[in-house]
C-alpha positions as CSV (number, residue, x, y, z in Angstrom):
1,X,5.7,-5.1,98.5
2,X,9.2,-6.2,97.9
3,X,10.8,-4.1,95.3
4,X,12.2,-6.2,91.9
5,X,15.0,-4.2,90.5
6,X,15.1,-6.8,87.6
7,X,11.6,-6.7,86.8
8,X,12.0,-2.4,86.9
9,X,14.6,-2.3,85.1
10,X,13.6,-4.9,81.8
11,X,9.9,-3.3,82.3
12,X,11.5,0.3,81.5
13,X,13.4,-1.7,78.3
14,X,10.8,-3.1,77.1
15,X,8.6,0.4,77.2
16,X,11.4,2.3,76.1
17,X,11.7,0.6,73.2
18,X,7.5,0.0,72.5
19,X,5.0,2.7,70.1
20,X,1.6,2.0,69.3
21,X,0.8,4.2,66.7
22,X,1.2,8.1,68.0
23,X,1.4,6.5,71.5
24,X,4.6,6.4,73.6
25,X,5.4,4.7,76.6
26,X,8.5,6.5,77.9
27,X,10.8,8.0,75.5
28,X,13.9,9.7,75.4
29,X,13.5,13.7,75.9
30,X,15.4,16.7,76.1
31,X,11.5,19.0,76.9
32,X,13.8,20.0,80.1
33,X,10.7,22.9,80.2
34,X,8.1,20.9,81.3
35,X,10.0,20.2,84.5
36,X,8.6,23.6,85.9
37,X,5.0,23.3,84.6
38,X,4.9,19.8,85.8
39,X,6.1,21.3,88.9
40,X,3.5,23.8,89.7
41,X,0.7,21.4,88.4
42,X,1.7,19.0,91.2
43,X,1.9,21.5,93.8
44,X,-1.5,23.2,92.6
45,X,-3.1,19.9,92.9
46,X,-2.0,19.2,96.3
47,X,-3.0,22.5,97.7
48,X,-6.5,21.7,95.9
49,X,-6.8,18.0,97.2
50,X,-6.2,19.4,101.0
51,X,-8.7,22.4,100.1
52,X,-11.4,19.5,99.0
53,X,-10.9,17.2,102.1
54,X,-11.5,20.1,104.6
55,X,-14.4,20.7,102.7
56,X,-18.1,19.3,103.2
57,X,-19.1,18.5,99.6
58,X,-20.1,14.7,99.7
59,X,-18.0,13.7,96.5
60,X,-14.8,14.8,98.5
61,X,-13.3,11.6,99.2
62,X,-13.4,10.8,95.5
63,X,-12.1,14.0,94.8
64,X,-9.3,14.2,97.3
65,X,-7.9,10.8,96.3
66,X,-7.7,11.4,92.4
67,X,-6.2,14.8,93.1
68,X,-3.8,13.1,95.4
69,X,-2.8,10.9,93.1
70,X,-2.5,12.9,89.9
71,X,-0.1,15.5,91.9
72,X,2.1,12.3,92.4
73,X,1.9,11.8,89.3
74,X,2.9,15.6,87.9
75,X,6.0,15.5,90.1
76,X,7.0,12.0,89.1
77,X,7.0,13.3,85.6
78,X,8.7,16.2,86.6
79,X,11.2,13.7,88.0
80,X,11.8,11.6,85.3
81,X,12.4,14.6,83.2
82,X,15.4,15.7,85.0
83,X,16.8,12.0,84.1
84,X,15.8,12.8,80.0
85,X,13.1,11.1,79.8
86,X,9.2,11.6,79.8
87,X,6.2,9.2,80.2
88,X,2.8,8.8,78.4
89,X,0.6,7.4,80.9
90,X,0.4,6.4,84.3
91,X,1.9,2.8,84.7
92,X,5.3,3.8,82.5
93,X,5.6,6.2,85.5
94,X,5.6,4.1,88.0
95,X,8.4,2.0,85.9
96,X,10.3,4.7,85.2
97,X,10.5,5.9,89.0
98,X,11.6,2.8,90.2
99,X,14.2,2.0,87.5
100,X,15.5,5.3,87.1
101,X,15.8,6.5,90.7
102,X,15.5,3.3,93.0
103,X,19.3,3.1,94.1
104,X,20.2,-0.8,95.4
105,X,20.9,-1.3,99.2
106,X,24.8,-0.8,98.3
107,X,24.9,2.6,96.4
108,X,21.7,3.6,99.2
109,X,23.9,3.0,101.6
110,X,27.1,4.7,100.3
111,X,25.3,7.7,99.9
112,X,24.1,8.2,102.9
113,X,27.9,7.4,104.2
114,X,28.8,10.8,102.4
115,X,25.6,12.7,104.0
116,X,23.8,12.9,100.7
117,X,20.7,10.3,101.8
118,X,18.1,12.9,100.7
119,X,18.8,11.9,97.2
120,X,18.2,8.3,97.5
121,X,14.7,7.6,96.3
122,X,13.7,4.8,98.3
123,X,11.3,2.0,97.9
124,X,8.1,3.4,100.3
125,X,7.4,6.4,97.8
126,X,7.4,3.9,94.4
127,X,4.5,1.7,96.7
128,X,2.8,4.9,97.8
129,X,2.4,5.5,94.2
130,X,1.6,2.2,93.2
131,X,-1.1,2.8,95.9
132,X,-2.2,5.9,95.1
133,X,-3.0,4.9,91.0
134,X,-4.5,2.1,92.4
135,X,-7.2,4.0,94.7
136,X,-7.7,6.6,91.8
137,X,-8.1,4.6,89.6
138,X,-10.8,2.5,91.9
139,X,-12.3,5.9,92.6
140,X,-12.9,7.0,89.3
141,X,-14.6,4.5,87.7
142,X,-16.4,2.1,90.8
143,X,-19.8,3.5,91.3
144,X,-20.2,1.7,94.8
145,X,-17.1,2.0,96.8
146,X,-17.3,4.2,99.8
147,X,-14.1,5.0,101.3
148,X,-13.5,5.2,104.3
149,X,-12.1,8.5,105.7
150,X,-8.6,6.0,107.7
151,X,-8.1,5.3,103.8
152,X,-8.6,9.2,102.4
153,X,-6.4,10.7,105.2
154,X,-3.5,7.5,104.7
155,X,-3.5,8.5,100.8
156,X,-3.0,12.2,101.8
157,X,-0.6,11.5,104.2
158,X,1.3,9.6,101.8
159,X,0.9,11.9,99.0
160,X,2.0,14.4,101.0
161,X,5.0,12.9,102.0
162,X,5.8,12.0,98.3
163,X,5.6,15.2,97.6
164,X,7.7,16.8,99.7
165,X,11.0,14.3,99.1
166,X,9.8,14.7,95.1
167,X,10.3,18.6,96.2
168,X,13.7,18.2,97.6
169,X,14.7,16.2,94.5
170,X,13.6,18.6,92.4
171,X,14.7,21.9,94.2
172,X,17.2,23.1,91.3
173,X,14.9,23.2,89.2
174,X,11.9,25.0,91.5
């Protein structure tokens, strides 16, 4: 997936600036207290998702690919938070991440030229969401599809890995 800045960036616009009634896509927020409940609800989930896909239970591939996804999606909130903003569902997430902490090639690069490349937010982790809300959101509402246990263990893997650089992003406020 090649990453469109442009699209990111007038995407975020244009749901910063749309309300449907009591509905918000992404907003402007100053809820800096959420960041730590966010926070543990992501890690929580995780630790439940692996819990569920060690287990037998028949329903755990399901399970450990919503759970997966939905602890991305607590620590992306948690995330965008810490930029003063907050998100309303799950696509203005996925905006929001890749406007807000995407850097271009140049800055990317200049960053990691002063040894601080464990900020940069790269491009994988916004597709490995994009993937994850799009297996959820298969699993949660197709009655037939059978995953295969390859695609449960690449979303954990993947989650995981999300995870842990959303962690390091978010250590001052842990």
């Amino acid at each position: 997936m090649i990453f469109n800045t442009k699209f990111y960036k007038r995407e975020f616009e244009r749901l910063l600036k749309t309300k449907k009634r009591k509905k918000f896509y992404i907003k402007n927020s100053t809820s800096l207290f959420k960041i730590k409940k966010f926070i543990k609800k992501g890690v929580d989930s995780f630790e439940l998702a692996g819990f569920i896909k060690k287990s037998s239970q028949n329903a755990k591939d399901y399970w450990t690919i919503v759970i997966c996804y939905y602890s991305m999606l607590y620590l992306a909130k948690a995330l965008i938070l810490t930029k003063d903003y907050e998100t309303d569902d799950h696509y203005s997430t996925q905006i929001a991440l890749g406007h807000l902490f995407l850097e271009d090639k140049l800055n990317q690069q200049d960053i990691e030229v002063l040894n601080k490349a464990y900020q940069t937010f790269e491009q994988e982790y916004i597709d490995y969401f994009h993937d994850a809300r799009k297996e959820s959101k298969i699993s949660r509402y197709s009655t037939t599809t059978i995953y295969s246990q390859r695609r449960v263990e690449e979303i954990y893997h993947n989650s995981k890995k999300f995870i842990a650089k959303l962690l390091v992003l978010l250590e001052k406020w842990q």
